[in-house]
GUNU-202755 format. One record per residue (C-alpha): z, x, y. Coordinates in pm, whole numbers, padded with zeros to 5 digits, always signed. Example, Ala and Ser with C-alpha at 12.3 -4.5 7.8 and 13.67 -1.06 7.14 Angstrom:
2
+00780+01230-00450 +00714+01367-00106 
! end
This chain:
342
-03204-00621-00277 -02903-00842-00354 -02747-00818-00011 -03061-00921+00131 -03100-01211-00112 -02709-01298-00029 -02825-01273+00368 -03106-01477+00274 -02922-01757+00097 -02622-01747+00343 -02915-01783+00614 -03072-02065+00432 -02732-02287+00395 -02628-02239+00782 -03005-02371+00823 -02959-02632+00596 -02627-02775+00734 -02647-02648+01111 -02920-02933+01265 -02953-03067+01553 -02667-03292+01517 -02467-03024+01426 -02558-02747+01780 -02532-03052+01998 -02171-03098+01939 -02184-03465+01843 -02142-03447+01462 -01843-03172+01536 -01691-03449+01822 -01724-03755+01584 -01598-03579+01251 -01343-03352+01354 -01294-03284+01734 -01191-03633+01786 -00840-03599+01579 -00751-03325+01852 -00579-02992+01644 -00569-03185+01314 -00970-03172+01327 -00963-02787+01307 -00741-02783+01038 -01002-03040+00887 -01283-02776+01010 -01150-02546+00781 -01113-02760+00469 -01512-02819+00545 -01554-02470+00537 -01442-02405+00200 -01600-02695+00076 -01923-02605+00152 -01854-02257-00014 -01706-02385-00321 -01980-02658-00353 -02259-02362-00309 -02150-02145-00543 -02135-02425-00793 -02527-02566-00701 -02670-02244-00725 -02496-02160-01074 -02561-02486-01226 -02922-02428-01110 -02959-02092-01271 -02804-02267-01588 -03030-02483-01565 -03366-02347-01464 -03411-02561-01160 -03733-02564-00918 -03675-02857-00785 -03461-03124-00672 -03569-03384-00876 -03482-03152-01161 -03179-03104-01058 -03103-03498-01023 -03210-03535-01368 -02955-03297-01522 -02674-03364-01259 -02651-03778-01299 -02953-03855-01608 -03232-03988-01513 -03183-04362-01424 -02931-04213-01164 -03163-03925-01086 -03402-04172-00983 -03159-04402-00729 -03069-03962-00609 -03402-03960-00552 -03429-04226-00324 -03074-04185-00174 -03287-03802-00025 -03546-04069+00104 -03355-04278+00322 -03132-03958+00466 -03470-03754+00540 -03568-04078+00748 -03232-04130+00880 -03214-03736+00987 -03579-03761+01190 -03452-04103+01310 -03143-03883+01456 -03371-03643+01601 -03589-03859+01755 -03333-04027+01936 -03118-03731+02019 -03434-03651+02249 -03365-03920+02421 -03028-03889+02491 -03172-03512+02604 -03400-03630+02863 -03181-03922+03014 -02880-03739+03033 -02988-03356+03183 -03333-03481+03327 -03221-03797+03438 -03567-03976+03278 -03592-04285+03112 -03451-04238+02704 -03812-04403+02583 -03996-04125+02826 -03795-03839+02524 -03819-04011+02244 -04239-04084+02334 -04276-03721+02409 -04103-03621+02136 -04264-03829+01864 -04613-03741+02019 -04528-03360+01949 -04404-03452+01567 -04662-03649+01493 -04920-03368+01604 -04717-03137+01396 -04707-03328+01090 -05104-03402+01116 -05175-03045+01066 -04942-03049+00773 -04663-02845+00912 -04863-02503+00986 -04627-02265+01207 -04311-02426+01191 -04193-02182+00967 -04231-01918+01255 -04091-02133+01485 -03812-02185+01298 -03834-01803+01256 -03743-01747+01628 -03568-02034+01667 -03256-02035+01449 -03113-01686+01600 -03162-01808+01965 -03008-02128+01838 -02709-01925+01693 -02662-01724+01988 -02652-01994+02239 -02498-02195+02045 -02205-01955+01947 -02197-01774+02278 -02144-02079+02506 -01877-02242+02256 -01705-01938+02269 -01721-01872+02648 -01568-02259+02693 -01292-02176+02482 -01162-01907+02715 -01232-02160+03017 -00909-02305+03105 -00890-02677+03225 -00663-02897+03350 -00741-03098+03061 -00690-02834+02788 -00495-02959+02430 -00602-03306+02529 -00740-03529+02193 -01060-03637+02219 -00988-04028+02187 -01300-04160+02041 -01290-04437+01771 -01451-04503+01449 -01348-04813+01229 -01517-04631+00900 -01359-04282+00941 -00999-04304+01033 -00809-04009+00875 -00942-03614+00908 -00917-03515+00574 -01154-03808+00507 -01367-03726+00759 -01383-03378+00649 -01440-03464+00290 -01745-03680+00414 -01871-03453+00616 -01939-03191+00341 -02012-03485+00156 -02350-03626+00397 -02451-03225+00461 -02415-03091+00086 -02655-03357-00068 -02962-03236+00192 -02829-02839+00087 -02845-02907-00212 -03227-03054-00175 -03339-02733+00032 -03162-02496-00254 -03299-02703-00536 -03657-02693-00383 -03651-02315-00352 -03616-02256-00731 -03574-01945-00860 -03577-01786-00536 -03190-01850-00509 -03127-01800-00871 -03096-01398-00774 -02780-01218-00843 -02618-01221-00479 -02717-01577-00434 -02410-01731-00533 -02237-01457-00268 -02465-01581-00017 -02357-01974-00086 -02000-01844+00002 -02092-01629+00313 -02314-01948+00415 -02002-02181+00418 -01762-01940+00605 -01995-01897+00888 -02046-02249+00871 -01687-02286+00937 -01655-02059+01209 -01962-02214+01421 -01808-02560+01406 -01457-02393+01434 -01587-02258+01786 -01759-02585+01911 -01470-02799+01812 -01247-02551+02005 -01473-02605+02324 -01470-02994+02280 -01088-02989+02284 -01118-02756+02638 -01274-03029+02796 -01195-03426+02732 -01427-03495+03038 -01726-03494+02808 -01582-03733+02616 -01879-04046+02631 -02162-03813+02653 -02445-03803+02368 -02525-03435+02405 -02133-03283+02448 -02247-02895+02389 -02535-02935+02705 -02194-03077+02946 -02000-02797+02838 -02315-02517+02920 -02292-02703+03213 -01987-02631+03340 -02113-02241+03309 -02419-02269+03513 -02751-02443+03585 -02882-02152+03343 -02709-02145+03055 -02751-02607+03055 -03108-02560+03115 -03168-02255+02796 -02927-02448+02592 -03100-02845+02656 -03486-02677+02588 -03351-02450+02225 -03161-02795+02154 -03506-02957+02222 -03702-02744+02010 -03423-02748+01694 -03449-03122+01721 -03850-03122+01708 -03858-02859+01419 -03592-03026+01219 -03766-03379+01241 -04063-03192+01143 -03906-03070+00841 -03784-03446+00721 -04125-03566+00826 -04260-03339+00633 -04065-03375+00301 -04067-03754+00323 -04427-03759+00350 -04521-03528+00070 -04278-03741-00117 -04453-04017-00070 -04775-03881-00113 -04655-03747-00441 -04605-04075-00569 -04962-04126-00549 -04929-04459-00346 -05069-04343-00025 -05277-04066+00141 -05102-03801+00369 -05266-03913+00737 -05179-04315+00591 -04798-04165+00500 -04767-04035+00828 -04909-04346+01061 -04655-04574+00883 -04375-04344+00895 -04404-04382+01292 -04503-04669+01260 -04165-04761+01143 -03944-04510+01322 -04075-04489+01702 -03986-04874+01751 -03593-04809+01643 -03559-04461+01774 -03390-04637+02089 -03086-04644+01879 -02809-04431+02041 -02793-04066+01857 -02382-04128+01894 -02390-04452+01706 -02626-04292+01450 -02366-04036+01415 -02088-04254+01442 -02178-04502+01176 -02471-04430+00974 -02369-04039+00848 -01994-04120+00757 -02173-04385+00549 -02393-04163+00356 -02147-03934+00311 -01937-04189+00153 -02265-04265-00069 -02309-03894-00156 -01944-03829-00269 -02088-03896-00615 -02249-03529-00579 -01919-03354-00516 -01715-03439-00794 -01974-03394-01018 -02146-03057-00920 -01783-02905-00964 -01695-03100-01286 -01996-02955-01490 -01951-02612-01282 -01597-02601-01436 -01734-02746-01789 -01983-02467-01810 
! end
């Protein structure tokens, strides 16, 4: 029973971390492919950040007795700060289905050729149908999903890498006035992805309070570290998708009409069920607070969203995650502060 709770946690952090951003290459091209070999290095830093950081969330929640996050923003910062935590969660939930959104898109123009708006449309017509019914079955899509996501993901990275170019060891020379250095980018990159880990882990309670769960945190941030290890390897074999807004789909690409086509519709699907899962949090948040109904949450969330979702998912990226990261550096220091304390 504890391996399978350590599988289960391990699962649960790749899951966590591992989005849409994440299997279409563009959050591993702006945060780490981008300073060429140096990037790798910074890949592996990541890696046992996100191990170290685990370990310490799920001890400090079975010190505490967490089952849920705003718990565990009460006893990590106090309350005033739990409260501005709180809404911190808010605004990245809506920035993450703002990323998917527009990521399908940047699908649809770029491997169908069709007009951005005709993606995003589609898209936000399947969400919103999705979130209507409250959610029901995306846990079994997610079910089949997240292995074929793995696979494909894994399999085509690591095919690329053994692809020689012309352009092989070249840097990836993309600029970014807020992120300059790797280690920086590295450090925020853990940073943005912890604070929404440590919402799923904090919501499951005492589910990952098991023995083995801790195990499972560490597990969780080494295979973290290989899958972006392998699709920042593949990035560097080929500077000629340097530009694009889906880099992992031109890669599959250069291996066939097949493998582009399985890859862009599993990419597809991880960006509808992981908008779903914002959508879904945000609204029940809201609806929480008592101020609105659930079907009057949901018409002004898209409301609000549809109308920017023409934003470009690289700028999004680019600018907005390195900024929250920045924001949620306030969670890293002092998850391993009281870890250490205890």
């Amino acid at each position: 029973m504890q391996w399978k709770t350590t599988f289960q946690v391990a699962a649960t952090y790749v899951g966590a971390v591992m989005g849409a951003g994440f299997a279409s290459g563009q959050e591993i091209q702006q945060f780490f492919a981008r300073f060429g070999n140096w990037g790798l290095i910074g890949v592996v830093l990541s890696s046992l950040l996100f191990s170290l950081l685990g370990w310490g969330m799920l001890d400090l929640q079975a010190r505490w007795k967490i089952s849920s996050y705003n718990e565990f923003f009460d006893c990590l910062l106090g309350p005033r700060l739990g409260r501005w935590a709180d809404k911190l969660v808010s605004i990245l939930l809506f920035v993450g289905m703002l990323a998917m959104i527009s990521g399908s898109g940047a699908l649809f123009n770029e491997y169908f050729g069709f007009s951005r708006w005709l993606g995003i449309l589609l898209t936000g017509c399947i969400i919103g149908l999705a979130l209507w019914y409250r959610g029901e079955g995306v846990l079994w899509i997610n079910s089949v999903l997240i292995p074929l996501k793995f696979i494909f993901c894994l399999g085509i990275a690591t095919a690329a890498i053994f692809m020689a170019t012309s352009g092989d060891h070249e840097h990836l020379r993309l600029s970014n006035p807020i992120v300059r250095n790797w280690i920086i980018s590295a450090i925020l990159y853990v940073s943005f992805n912890v604070t929404l880990a440590m919402v799923v882990f904090a919501s499951l309670g005492r589910e990952v309070q098991k023995p083995g769960a801790r195990l499972g945190a560490v597990f969780g941030g080494i295979a973290l570290g290989l899958f972006a290890f392998s699709i920042g390897a593949s990035l560097l074999r080929f500077p000629d998708i340097l530009g694009l807004e889906i880099p992992m789909v031109g890669i599959a690409g250069k291996l066939g009409d097949w493998p582009a086509f399985f890859y862009v519709v599993v990419l597809w699907l991880a960006m509808i069920t992981a908008a779903v899962g914002n959508g879904f949090s945000l609204i029940s948040r809201v609806v929480d607070s008592g101020r609105l109904g659930y079907g009057s949450a949901t018409f002004i969330l898209f409301l609000l969203m549809i109308p920017i979702s023409g934003v470009k998912f690289s700028h999004i990226v680019q600018i907005v995650y390195p900024l929250f990261g920045y924001l949620g550096l306030v969670f890293m220091p002092t998850i391993l502060y009281l870890w250490r304390r205890g």
